[in-house]
Every structure is written in structure tokens, then in C-alpha cells.
C-alpha positions in Angstrom: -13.8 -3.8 -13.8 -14.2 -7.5 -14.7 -17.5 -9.3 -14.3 -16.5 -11.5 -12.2 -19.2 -14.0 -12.4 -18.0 -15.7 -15.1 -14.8 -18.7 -15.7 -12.8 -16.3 -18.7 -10.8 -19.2 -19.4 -11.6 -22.9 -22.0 -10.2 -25.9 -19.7 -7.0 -25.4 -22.2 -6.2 -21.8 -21.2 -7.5 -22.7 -17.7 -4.2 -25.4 -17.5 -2.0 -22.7 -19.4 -2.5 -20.2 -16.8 -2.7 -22.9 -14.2 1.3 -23.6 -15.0 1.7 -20.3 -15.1 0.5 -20.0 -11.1 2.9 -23.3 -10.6 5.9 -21.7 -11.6 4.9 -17.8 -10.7 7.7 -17.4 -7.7 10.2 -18.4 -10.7 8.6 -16.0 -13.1 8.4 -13.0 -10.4 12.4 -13.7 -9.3 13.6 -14.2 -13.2 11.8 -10.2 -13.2 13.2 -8.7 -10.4 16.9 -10.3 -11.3 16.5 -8.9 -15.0 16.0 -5.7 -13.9 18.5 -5.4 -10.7 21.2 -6.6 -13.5 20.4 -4.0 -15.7 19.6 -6.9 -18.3 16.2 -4.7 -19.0 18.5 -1.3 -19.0 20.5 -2.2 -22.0 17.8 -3.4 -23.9 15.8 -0.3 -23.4 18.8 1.5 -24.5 18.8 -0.9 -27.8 15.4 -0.5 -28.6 13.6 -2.4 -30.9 17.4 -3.4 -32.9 18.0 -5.4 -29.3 21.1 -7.6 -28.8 22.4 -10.8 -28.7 23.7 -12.6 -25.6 27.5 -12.0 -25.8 26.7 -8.5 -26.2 24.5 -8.4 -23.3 27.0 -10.9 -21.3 29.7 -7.7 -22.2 27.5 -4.4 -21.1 26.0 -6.0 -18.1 29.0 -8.3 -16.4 26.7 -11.6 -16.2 27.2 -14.5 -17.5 26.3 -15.5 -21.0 24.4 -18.5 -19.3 23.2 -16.4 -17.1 21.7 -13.9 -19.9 20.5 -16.8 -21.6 18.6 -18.6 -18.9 17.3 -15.4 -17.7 16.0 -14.4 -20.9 14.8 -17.6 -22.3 12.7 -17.9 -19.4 11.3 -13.8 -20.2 10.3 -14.6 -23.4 8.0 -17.4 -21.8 6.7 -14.6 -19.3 6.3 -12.0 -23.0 8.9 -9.6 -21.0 11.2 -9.6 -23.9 10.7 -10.6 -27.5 13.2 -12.6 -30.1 14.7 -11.8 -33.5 17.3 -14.0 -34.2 20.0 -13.6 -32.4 18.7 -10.5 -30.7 16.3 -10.1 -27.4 14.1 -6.7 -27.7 12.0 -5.3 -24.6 8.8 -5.7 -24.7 5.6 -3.8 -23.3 5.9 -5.5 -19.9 9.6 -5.6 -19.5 9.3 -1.8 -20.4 7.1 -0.8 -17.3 9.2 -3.4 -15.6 11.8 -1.0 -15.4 10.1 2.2 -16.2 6.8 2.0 -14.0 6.8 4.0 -10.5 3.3 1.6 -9.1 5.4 -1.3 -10.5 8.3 -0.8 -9.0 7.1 -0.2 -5.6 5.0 -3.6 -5.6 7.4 -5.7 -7.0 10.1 -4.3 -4.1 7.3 -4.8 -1.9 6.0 -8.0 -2.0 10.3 -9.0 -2.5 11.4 -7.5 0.5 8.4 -7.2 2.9 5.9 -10.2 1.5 8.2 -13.0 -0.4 9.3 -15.2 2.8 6.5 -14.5 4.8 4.1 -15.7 2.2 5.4 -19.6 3.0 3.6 -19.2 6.7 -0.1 -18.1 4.6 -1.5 -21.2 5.5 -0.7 -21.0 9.3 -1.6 -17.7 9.2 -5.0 -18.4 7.5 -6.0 -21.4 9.9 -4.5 -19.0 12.8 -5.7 -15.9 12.5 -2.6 -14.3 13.3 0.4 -12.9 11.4 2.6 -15.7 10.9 4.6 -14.6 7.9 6.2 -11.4 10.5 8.9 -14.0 11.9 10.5 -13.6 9.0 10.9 -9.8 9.9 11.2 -9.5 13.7 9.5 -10.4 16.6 6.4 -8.3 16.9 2.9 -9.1 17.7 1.8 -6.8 14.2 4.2 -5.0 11.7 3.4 -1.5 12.9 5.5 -2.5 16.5 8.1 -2.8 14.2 8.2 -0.1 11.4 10.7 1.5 12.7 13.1 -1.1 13.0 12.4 -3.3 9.9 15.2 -4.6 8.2 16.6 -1.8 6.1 15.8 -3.1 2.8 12.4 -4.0 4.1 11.5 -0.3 5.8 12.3 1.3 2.6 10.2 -0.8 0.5 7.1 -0.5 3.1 7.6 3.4 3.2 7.7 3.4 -0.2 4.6 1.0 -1.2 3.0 2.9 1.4 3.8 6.3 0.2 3.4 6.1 -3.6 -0.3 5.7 -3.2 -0.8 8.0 -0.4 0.9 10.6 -1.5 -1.0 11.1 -5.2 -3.6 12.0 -3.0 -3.0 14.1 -0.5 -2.9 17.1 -2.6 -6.0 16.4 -3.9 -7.5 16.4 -0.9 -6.1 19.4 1.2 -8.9 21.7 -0.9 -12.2 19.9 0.3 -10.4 19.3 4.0 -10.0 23.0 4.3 -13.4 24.5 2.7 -14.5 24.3 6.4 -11.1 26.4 7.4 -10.3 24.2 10.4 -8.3 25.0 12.8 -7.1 21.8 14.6 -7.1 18.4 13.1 -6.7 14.8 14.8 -4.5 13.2 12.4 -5.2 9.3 13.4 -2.6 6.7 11.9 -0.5 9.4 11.2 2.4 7.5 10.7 5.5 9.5 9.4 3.8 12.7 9.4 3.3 12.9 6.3 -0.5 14.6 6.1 0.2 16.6 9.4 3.4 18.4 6.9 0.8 19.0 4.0 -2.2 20.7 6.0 0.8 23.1 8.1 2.2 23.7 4.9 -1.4 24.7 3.4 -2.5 26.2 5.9 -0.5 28.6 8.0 -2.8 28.7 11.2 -3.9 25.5 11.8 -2.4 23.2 14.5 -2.4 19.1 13.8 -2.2 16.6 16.5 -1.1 12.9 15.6 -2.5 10.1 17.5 -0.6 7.1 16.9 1.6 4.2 18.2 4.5 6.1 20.1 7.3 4.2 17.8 5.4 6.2 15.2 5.1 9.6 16.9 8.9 9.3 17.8 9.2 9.3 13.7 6.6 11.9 13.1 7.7 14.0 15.7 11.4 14.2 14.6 10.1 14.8 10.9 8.0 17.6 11.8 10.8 19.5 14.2 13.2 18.8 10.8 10.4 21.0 8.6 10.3 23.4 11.3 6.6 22.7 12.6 7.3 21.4 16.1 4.7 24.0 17.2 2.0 23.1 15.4 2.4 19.6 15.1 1.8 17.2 18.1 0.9 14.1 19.7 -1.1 12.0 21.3 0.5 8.6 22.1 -2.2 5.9 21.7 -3.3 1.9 20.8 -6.1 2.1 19.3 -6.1 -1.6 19.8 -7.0 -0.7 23.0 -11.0 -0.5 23.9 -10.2 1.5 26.7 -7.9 3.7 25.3 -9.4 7.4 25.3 -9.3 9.6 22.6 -8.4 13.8 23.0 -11.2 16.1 22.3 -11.2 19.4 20.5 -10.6 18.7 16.7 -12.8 20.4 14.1 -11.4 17.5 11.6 -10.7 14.0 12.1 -8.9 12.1 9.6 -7.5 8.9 9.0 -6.1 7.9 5.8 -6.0 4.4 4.9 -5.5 3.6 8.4 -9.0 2.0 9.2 -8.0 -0.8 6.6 -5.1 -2.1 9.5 -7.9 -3.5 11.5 -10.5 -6.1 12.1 -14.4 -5.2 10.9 -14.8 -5.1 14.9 -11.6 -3.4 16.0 -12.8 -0.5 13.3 -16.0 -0.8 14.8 -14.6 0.1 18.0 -12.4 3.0 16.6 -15.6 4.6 15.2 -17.2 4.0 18.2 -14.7 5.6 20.5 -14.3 8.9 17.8 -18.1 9.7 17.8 -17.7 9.4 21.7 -15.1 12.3 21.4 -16.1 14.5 18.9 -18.1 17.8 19.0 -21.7 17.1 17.1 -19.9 19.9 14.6 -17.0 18.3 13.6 -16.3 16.4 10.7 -14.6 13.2 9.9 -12.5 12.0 6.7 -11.7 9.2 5.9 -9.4 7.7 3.0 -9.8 4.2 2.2 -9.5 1.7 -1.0 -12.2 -0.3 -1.3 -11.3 -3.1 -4.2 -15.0 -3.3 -5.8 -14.5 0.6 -6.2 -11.6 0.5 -8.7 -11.7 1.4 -12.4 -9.2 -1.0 -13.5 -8.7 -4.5 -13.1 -4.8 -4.2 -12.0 -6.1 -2.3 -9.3 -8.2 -4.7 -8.2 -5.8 -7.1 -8.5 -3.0 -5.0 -6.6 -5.1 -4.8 -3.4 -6.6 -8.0 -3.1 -3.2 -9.0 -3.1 -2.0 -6.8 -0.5 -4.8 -7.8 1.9 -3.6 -11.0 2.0 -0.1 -9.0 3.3 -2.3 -7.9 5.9 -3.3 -11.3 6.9 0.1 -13.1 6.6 2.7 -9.8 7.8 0.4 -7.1 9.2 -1.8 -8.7 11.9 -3.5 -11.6 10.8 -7.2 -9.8 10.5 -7.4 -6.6 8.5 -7.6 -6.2 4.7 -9.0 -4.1 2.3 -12.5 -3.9 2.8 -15.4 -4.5 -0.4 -17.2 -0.7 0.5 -20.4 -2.3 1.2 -19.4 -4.5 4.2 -16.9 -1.2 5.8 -20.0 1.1 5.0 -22.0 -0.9 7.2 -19.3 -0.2 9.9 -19.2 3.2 9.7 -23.3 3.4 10.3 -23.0 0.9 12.8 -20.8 3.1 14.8 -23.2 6.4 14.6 -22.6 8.0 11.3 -24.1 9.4 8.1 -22.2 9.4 4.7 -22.2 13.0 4.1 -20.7 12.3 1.4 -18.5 9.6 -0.8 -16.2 10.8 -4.0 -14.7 7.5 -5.4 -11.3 7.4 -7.9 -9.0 10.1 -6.0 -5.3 9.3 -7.3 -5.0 6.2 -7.9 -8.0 4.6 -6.7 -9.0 6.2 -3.2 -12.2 6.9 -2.1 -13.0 9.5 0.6 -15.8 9.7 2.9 -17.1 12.7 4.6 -19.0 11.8 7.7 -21.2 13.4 10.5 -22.9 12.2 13.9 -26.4 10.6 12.9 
């Protein structure tokens, strides 16, 4: 990861980079449009011979202007190279169109984060979510995930998705070396770890504890796979202080569900679990930390999306540098059994007991 205790850039490459932040809503669109138009496509088909702009113009239906003005601008941003008369892919426009993590940022921050990004500022001096206007009217985004705009719900599933489920498989081995038999799934969301650990595991029974616009999704997922009997719920805001928690579980998990809240509201959480829990029970959690990453995109990636959190999500939350959310965690009650860093694509997991 970059030492970041030192300026990389001369003041030259420093005002370079600084234009490049000036016109970086242009550069991001001028991306996106190249690769909803299938400019990128047909230059990936035409490898490194390329084409010119009339034959673009022909196998795409834009505009010649429009191919030109697009792609003058990509060569500016490196997305495509030039060999007179002809525009080539490059690297980055490559992954532009080819990349999975890529694709499910850029779709992301278009449809979930672009607008609401204008309201930062407010949202900043506010501490609340003032970027979710331009969504719906809810007092967080998780009110609303079921009813999201189309375009934006599919986006937010799949963002949210994508990283969560490169590790789950991973993961189903250490939750089950203990061979639990019931498992408080909290922030369960679609269902989508309740499915994997019924599907691994053909005894044990998962409940969900969740917002009940969520359960209403997880619930109709689970009776779809056929698991309505060993998948429940338990109907909850864990915003609440005095909201209770079930008892009973040998496992509780929550997977990157702890980074939705304020360092006090997690606090609370813990608080509330260890309150509940048998002394013998274990809990998981799945977090990214952004000091924790091996690569610098990473890092990048999730600073980025904490300021989602701030501006769409509820104005507080983020994802947390491990230090300050392992204080947390001992705060409330509980010893780091133990911490395995870089699961997928950048998760940590912690295994905790009752101090």
C-alpha cells in the first residue's frame, strides 16, 4: 500500500493531476458513454489494427462528431491510443469494458452516487444524508432498498454483491469447524449468507435479523430456494437502543454490516449482542478495513465509498481504519480470537468471544 506520508507529486505534476480532478465528472461520463455505445466493443474487436472514425461512426450508429469528441477526449484520459487515422484500446479502456470490480463501481457511483454527490458539502456540515433526495425520501438508504429506482437497485445489489459474494465461500469452512446449529444472520439483507450455510450445511437453521423491508426480500428468496423452514426472522432496527436481540445462536455473524453505522451506534450493537449471547457462542464478523488492503485501488475504492455512506447511506458510517473499529469491538466486551486479513477481495474476518 502507498506510504502515505509523503506529496508523490513536483508542483508540475501536482497542477497536472490538479486539472485532471477539475474536469474528472467529464472524464468519468466520456467513460461510461464510450462503453454504453459500444465505442470500446468495436475497438476491442479491432485490436491493436483499430479504426478510424467513419468506420466507428458505421458499426456503432453515433455520430462521427460524436466518435470524435468522445475519443479525443479518451486519449487525454490514456483509454484509447492513436495511429493515424486509427483509435486502438488501451490497457484502461480494456478493463473499462472487460473488468467485473470495474464495472460494478463505475454503474455504482453513476446510478446510486453521481447526483447525490452535489449535496457532499451539506451532507458534510450536516451530518446527515443529503445526497438520498435524489433517490427517495427516506431517513437512510436501507428504508429504501427495496424501492430504489430500478436502475439504481440493480447497481446497489450488484456493487454490494460482487464483493460479498467472493467471500462467502471462503468462509463457510472456518464458520462450520464448530458445526453450529443455529446462526443469527444480522444485516442479512437478501439472504444471501442464510442460502450458503443451508446449502452447506443440511441441519442447521438461520435466523435473519434485519429491517423488515429486508426480511420481506430475504424471506421470499429463501421460500423460492426451498428453505422457508430453516430460514427465518427476526424483524429488528438496530438503530434502536432498546431494541432486543433473540437468544439461542451458537454463531453470530454480520458481514459488512457493522460498517452502515456510527463508531457509537456499533458500539451499541456489540453491546446489545454480548448481552444476548451464550458465554459459548461465537461471533464473526466481515468487515473492510481500508489500512488492511494489499493494493492501492483498493484503498482507493473504499475510501471512496465511505464518502457514499456519508452523502446517500446515513450521513455517519464509513469504512472504518481497523485500529479505531478494533477499539469498538473491545469496548463492547470482546477478545479478538482471532483476525485473518485479505479474504476475496480485501475482507478481513474477526472471530470473537466474551472477555
Amino acid at each position: 500500500m502507498t506510504d502515505h506520508s509523503n506529496d508523490p507529486f513536483s508542483a508540475l505534476a501536482a497542477k497536472t493531476e490538479a486539472q485532471k480532478l477539475a474536469f474528472s465528472p467529464i472524464i468519468f461520463q466520456t467513460a461510461r458513454t464510450l462503453r454504453d455505445l459500444n465505442i470500446l466493443e468495436v475497438l476491442d474487436k479491432a485490436q491493436q489494427e483499430g479504426l478510424d472514425a467513419t468506420q466507428i461512426s458505421q458499426q456503432t450508429g453515433v455520430s462521427e462528431y460524436g466518435v470524435k469528441v468522445l475519443l479525443d477526449m479518451a486519449l487525454s484520459a490514456h483509454i484509447v491510443t492513436w495511429n493515424k487515422p486509427n483509435y486502438i484500446i488501451a490497457n484502461l479502456g480494456y478493463f473499462l469494458l472487460h473488468d467485473g470490480m470495474t464495472r460494478a463501481n463505475l454503474d455504482f457511483t453513476a446510478d446510486v452516487c453521481y447526483a447525490a454527490m452535489m449535496h457532499l458539502t451539506e451532507a458534510i456540515k450536516e451530518g446527515k444524508p443529503a445526497g438520498l433526495k435524489e433517490l427517495g425520501n427516506w431517513p437512510t438508504i436501507y428504508e429504501g432498498l427495496s424501492t430504489l429506482p430500478e436502475k439504481a437497485k440493480n447497481s446497489w445489489f450488484q456493487f454490494d454483491h460482487f464483493y460479498s459474494d467472493r467471500s462467502f465461500p471462503l468462509l463457510l469452512e472456518k464458520v462450520f469447524a464448530h458445526k453450529p446449529k443455529r446462526i443469527f444472520d444480522i444485516g442479512g439483507n437478501t439472504g444471501k449468507w442464510a442460502l450458503q450455510c443451508v446449502n452447506y450445511d443440511k441441519e442447521v437453521e438461520v435466523t435473519i435479523i434485519d429491517l423488515p423491508q429486508q426480511i420481506e426480500v430475504a424471506l421470499q428468496n429463501a421460500k423460492e430456494a426451498g428453505f422457508s423452514k430453516r430460514i427465518d426472522a427476526y424483524p429488528a432496527n438496530l438503530l434502536d437502543k432498546q431494541q432486543s436481540l433473540p437468544t439461542g445462536a451458537d454463531v453470530w455473524w454480520m458481514s459488512q454490516f457493522l460498517d452502515c453505522f456510527s463508531p457509537m451506534e456499533i458500539l451499541s450493537i456489540l453491546q446489545r449482542v454480548r448481552q444476548a449471547m451464550r458465554p459459548d457462542a461465537r461471533v464473526y464478523i466481515l468487515e473492510l478495513f481500508w489500512d488492511a488492503q494489499k493494493y492501492d485501488a483498493a484503498t482507493l475504492s473504499l475510501n471512496a465509498t465511505s464518502l457514499y455512506f456519508t452523502c446517500l447511506a446515513n450521513g455517519n458510517s464509513r469504512f472504518y481504519r481497523s485500529d479505531d473499529f478494533l477499539e469498538i469491538v473491545t469496548t463492547a466486551g470482546f477478545s479478538i480470537e482471532k483476525r485473518t486479513d485479505n479474504i476475496g477481495l480485501g475482507h478481513t474476518l474477526l472471530e470473537l468471544k466474551c472477555i
